[in-house]
ZAROPA-909483 format. One record per residue (C-alpha): residue number from 0; residue in one letter; x, y, z. Coordinates in Angstrom, 2 decimals. Example, Ala and Ser with C-alpha at 12.3 -4.5 7.8 and 13.67 -1.06 7.14 Angstrom:
! ZAROPA-909483
REC; 0; A; 12.30; -4.50; 7.80
REC; 1; S; 13.67; -1.06; 7.14
This chain:
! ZAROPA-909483
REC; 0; X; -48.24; 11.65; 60.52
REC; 1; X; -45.15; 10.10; 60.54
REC; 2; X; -44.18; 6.31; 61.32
REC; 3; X; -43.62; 6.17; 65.43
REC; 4; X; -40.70; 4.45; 64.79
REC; 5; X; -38.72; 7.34; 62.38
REC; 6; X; -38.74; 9.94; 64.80
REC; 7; X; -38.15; 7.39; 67.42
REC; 8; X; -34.82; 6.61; 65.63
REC; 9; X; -33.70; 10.08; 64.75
REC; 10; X; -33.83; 11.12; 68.43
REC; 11; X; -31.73; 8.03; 69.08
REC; 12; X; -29.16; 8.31; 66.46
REC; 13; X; -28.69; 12.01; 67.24
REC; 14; X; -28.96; 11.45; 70.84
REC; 15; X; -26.25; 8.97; 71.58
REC; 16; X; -24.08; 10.96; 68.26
REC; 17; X; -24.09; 13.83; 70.80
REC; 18; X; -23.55; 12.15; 73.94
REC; 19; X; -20.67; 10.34; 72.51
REC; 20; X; -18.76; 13.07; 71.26
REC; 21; X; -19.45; 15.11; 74.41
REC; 22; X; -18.15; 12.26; 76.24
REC; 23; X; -15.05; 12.29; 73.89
REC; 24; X; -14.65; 15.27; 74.47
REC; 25; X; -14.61; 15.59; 78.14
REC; 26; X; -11.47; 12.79; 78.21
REC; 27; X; -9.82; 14.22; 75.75
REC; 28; X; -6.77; 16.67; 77.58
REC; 29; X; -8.00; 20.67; 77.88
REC; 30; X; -4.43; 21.81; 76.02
REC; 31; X; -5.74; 19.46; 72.85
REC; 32; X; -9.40; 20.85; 72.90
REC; 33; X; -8.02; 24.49; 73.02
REC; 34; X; -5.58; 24.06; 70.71
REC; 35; X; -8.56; 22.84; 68.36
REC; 36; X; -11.01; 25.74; 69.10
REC; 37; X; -8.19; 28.38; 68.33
REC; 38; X; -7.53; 26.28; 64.94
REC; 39; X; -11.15; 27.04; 64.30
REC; 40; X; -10.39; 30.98; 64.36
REC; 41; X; -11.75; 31.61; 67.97
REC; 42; X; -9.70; 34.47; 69.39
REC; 43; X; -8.47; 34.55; 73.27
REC; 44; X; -7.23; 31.54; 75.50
REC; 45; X; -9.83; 32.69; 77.81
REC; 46; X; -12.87; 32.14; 74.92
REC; 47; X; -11.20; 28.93; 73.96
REC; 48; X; -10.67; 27.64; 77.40
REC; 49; X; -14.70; 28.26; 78.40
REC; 50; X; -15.62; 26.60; 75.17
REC; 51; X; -13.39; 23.94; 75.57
REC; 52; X; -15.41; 23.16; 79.15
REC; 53; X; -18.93; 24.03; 78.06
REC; 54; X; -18.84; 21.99; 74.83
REC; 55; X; -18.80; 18.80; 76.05
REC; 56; X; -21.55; 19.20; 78.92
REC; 57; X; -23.13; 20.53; 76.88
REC; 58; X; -23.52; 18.05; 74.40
REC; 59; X; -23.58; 14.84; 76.50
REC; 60; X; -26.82; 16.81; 78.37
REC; 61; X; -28.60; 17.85; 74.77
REC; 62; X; -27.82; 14.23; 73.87
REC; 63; X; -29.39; 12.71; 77.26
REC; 64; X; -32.54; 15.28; 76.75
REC; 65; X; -32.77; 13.98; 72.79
REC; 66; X; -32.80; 10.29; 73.89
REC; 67; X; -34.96; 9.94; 76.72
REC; 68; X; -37.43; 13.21; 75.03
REC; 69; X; -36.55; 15.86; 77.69
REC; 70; X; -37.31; 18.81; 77.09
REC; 71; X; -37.57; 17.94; 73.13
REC; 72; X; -37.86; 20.96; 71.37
REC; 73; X; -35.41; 23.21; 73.33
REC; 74; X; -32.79; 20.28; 72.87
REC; 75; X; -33.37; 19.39; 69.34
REC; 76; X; -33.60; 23.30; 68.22
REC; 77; X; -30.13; 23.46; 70.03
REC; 78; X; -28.95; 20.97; 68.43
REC; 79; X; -29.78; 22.32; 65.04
REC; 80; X; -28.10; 25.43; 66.25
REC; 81; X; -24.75; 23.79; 67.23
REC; 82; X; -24.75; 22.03; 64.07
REC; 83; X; -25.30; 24.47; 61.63
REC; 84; X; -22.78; 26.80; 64.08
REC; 85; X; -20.08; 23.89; 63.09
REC; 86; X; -20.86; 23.17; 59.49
REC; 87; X; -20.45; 27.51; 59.42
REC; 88; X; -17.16; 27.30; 61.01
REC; 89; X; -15.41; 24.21; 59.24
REC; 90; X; -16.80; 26.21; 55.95
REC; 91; X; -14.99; 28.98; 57.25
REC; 92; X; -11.84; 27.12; 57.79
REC; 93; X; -11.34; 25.19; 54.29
REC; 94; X; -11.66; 28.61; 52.42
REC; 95; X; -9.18; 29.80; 54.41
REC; 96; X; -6.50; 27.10; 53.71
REC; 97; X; -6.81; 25.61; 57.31
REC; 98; X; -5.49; 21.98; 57.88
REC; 99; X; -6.72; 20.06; 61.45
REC; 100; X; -8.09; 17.50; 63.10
REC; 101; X; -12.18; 18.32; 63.81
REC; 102; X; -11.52; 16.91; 67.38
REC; 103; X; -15.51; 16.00; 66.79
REC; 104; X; -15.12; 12.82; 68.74
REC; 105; X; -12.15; 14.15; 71.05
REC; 106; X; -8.85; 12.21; 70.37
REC; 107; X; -10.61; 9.14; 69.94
REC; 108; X; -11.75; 9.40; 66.50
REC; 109; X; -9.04; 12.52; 65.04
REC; 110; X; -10.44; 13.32; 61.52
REC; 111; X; -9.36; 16.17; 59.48
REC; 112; X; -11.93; 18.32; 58.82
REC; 113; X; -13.10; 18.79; 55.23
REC; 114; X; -15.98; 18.57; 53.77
REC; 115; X; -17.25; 15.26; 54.26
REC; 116; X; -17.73; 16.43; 57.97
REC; 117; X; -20.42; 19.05; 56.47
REC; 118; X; -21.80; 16.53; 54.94
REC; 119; X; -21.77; 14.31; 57.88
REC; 120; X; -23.04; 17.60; 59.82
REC; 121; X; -26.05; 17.68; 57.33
REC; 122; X; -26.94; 14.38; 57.97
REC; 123; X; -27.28; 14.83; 61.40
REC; 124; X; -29.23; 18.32; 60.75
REC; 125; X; -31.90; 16.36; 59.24
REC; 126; X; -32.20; 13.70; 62.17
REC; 127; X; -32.31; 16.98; 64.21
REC; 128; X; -35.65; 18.57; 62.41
REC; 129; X; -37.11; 15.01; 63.17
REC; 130; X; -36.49; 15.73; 66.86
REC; 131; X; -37.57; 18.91; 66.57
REC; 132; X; -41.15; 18.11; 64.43
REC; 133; X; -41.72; 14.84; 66.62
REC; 134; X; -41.51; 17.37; 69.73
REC; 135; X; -43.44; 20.37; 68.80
REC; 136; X; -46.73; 18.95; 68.90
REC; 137; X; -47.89; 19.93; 65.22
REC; 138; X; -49.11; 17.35; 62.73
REC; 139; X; -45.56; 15.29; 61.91
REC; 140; X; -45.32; 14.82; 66.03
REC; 141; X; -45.83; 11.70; 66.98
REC; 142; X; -44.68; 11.77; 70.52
REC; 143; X; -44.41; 15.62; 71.12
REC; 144; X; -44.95; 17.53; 74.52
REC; 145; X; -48.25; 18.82; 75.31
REC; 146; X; -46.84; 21.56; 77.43
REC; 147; X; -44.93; 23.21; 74.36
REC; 148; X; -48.07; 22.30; 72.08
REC; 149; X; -49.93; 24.48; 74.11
REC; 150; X; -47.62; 27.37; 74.10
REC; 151; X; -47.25; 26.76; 70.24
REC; 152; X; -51.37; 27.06; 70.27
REC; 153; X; -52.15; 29.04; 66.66
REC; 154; X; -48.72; 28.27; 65.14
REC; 155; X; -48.22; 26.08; 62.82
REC; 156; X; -45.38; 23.79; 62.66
REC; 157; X; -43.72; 25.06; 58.95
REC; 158; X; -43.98; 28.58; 60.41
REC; 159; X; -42.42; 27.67; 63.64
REC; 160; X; -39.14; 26.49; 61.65
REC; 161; X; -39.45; 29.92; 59.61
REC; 162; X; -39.31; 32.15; 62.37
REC; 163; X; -36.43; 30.02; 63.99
REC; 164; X; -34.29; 30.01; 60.94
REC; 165; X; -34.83; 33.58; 60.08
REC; 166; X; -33.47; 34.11; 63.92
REC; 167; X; -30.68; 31.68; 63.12
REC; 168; X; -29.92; 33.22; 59.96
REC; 169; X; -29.64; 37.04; 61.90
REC; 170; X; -27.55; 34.91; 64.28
REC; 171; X; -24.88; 33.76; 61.62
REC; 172; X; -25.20; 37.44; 59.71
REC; 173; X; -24.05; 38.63; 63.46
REC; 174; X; -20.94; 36.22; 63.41
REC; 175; X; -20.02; 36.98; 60.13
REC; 176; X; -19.81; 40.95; 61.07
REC; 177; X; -17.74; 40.13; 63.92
REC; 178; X; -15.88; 38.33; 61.89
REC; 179; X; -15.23; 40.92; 59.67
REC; 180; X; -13.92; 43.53; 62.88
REC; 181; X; -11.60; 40.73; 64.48
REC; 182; X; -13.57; 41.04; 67.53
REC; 183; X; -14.27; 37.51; 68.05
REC; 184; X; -12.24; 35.72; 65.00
REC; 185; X; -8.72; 36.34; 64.20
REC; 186; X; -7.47; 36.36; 60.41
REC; 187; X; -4.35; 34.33; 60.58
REC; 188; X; -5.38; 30.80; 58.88
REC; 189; X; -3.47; 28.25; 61.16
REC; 190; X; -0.58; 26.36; 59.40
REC; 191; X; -0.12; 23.18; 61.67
REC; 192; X; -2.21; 20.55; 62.37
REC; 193; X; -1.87; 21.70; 66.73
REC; 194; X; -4.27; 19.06; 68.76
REC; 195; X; -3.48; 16.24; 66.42
């Protein structure tokens, strides 16, 4: 059992991390946030212009869910997802030579990505299985929801994060295969520092 007041502060930390940068986000002009996305490799205005909209939602409503415990588990496991879906990409981007701002906190914070933002990322990832334990109702939960305890009924927590990261793991093999056929990625590393 963990100390009620650890998972307590995770879920805040991460929680008002998220909320932030979606709000960031959200105030920060479209043509910046596109221009940042297509730094990232993303392919098509139209992909980058949907992203650039669902993003920060997005993250201010995971945040708002993480903070006040709504719907834990779904919110923390997307978290995770989103996290480990950015550490991937700004990985991505250093090998191939790219230089630009993360945008992470919008144009209020511009930080050039590197890897002290996977790092940073990592951080966060950890404060995100937190979340995720102290909502799935197994033994680390201190606070989790009885409703997704019940539907968890015979699964034990350390096999619950297996199966998710296997899934998460076919999820990232996927990415990298498009990857490979330019059908969602293009090639090109991006020379400027667009969004700056």
């Amino acid at each position: 059992m963990l100390p009620p007041s650890l998972p307590l502060a995770a879920r805040t930390v991460l929680g008002a991390t998220f909320l932030v940068s979606g709000a960031a986000k959200a105030v920060t002009s479209p043509g910046r946030m596109v221009a940042t996305i297509r730094n990232y490799g993303v392919s098509g205005d139209a992909t980058a212009r949907i992203a650039s909209r669902v993003l920060p939602a997005a993250e201010m409503i995971l945040g708002l869910c993480i903070i006040c415990g709504l719907l834990l588990p779904v919110a923390s496991i997307a978290v995770i997802s989103l996290l480990l879906v950015f550490n991937w990409l700004i990985y991505r981007s250093l090998r191939q030579g790219r230089e630009f701002s993360c945008s992470c906190f919008g144009a209020v914070n511009p930080t050039p990505i590197g890897f002290g933002l996977i790092l940073r990322n990592t951080g966060l990832l950890a404060l995100g299985v937190l979340a995720a334990a102290d909502g799935m109702g197994s033994g680390l939960s201190v606070s989790g929801a009885p409703y997704f305890g019940r539907y968890m009924t015979g699964l034990a927590h350390p096999a619950a994060l297996l199966i998710y990261f296997g899934l998460l793991l076919l999820f990232i093999s996927a990415l990298s295969v498009l990857e490979r056929s330019s059908v969602l990625f293009v090639a090109k590393p991006a020379t400027g520092r667009s969004g700056d």
